[in-house]
TIRO-2110 file (N, C-alpha, C; in Angstrom, 1 decimal):
// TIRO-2110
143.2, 244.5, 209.7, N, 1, A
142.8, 243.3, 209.0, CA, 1, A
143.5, 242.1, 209.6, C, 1, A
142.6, 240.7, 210.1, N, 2, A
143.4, 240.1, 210.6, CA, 2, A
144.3, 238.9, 209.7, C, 2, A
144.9, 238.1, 210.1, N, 3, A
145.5, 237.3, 209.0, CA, 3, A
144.6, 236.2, 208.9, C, 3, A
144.5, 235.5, 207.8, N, 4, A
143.5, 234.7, 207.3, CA, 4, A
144.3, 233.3, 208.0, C, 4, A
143.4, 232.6, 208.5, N, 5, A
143.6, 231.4, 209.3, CA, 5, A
144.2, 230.2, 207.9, C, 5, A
145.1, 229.6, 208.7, N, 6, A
145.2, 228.6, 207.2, CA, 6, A
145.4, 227.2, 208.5, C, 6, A
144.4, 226.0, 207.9, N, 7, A
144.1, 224.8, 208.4, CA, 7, A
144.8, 223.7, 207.4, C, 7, A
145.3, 222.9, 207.8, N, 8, A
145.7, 221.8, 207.0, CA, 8, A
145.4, 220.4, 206.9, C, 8, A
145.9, 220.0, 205.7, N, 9, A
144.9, 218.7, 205.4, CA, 9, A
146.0, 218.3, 204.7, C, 9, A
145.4, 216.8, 204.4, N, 10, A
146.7, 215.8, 203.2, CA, 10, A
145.5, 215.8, 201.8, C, 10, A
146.7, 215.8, 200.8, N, 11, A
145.7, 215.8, 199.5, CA, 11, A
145.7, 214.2, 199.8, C, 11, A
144.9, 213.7, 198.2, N, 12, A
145.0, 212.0, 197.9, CA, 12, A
146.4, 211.2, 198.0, C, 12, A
147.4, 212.4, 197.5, N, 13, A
148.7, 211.6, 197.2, CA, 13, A
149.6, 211.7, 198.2, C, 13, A
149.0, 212.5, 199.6, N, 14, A
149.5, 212.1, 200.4, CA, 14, A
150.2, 213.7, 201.1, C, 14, A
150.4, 214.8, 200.1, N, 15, A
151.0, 216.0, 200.3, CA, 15, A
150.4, 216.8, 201.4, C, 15, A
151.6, 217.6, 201.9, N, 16, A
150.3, 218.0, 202.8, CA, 16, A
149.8, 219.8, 202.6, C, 16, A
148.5, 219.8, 203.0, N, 17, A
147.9, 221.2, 201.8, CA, 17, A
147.9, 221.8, 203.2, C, 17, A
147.5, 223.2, 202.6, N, 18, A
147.3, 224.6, 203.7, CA, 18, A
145.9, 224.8, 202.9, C, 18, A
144.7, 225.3, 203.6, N, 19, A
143.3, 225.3, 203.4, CA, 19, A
143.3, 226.8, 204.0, C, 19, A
142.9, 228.0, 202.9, N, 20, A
143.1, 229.8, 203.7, CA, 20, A
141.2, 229.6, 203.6, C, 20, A
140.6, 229.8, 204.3, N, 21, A
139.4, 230.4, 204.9, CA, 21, A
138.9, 231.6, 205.1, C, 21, A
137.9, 232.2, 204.5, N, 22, A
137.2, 233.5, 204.3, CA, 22, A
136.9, 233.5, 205.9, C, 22, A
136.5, 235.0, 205.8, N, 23, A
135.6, 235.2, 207.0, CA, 23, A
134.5, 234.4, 207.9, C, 23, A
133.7, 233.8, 206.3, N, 24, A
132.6, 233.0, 206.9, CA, 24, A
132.8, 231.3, 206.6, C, 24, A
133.8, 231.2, 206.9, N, 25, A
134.6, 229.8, 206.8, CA, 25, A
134.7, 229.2, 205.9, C, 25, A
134.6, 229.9, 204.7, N, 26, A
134.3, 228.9, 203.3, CA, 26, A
136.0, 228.8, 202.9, C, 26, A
136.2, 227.9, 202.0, N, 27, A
137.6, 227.9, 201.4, CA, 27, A
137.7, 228.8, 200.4, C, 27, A
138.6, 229.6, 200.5, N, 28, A
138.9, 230.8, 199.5, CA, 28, A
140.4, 230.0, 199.1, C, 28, A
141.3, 229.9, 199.1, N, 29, A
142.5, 229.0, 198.5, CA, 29, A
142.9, 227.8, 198.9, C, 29, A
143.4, 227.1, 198.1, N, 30, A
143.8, 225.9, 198.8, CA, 30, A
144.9, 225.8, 198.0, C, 30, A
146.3, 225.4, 199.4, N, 31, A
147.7, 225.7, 198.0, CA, 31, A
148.5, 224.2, 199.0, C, 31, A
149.9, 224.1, 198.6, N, 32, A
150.6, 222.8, 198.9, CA, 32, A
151.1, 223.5, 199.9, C, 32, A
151.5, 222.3, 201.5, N, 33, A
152.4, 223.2, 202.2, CA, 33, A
153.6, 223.8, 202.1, C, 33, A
154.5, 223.1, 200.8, N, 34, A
155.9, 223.2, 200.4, CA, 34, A
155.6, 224.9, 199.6, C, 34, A
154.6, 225.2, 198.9, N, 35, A
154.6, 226.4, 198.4, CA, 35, A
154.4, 227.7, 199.1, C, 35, A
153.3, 227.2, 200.1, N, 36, A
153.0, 228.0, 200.9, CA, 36, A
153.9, 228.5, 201.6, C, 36, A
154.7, 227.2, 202.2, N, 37, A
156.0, 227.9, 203.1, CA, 37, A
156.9, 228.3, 202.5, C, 37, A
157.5, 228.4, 201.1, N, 38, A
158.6, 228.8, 200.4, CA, 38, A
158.2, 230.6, 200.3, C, 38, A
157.0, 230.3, 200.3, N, 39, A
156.4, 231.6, 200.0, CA, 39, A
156.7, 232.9, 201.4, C, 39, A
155.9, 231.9, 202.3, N, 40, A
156.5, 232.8, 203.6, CA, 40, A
158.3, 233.0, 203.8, C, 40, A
158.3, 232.2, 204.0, N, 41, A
160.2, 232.3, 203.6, CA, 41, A
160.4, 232.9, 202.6, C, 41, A
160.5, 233.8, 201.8, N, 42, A
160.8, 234.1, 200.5, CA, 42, A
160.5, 236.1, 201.3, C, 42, A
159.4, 236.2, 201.9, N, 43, A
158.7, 237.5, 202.4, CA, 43, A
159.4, 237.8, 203.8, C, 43, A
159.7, 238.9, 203.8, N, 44, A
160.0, 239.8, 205.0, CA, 44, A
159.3, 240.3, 206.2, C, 44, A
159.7, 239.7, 206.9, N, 45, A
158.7, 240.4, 208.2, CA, 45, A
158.7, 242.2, 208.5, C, 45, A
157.4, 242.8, 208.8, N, 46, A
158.0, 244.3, 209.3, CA, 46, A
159.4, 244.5, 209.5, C, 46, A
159.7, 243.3, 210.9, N, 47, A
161.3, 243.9, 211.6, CA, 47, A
162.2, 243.6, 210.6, C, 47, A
162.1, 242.6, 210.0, N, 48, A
163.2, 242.5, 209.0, CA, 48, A
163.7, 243.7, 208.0, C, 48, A
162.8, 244.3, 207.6, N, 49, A
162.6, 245.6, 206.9, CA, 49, A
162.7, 246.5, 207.4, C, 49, A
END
């Protein structure tokens, strides 16, 4: 399964978002970049484990 593409954009207020895309390009989530990356940071890579 490959990893879902994430594209970025600024909301209105200026933040900047991570945009995750389905297969057929549609928006399937849209989250803040501050969350998104706390989140990767927060998770373990294979080698880490």
């Amino acid at each position: 399964m490959a990893k879902a593409k994430r594209t970025t954009h600024r909301s209105s207020t200026g933040k900047k978002l991570y945009a995750v895309r389905d297969s057929k390009g549609r928006f399937k989530d849209i989250q803040t970049y501050q969350r998104a990356h706390s989140a990767d940071i927060k998770r373990k890579s294979k080698k880490e484990k």
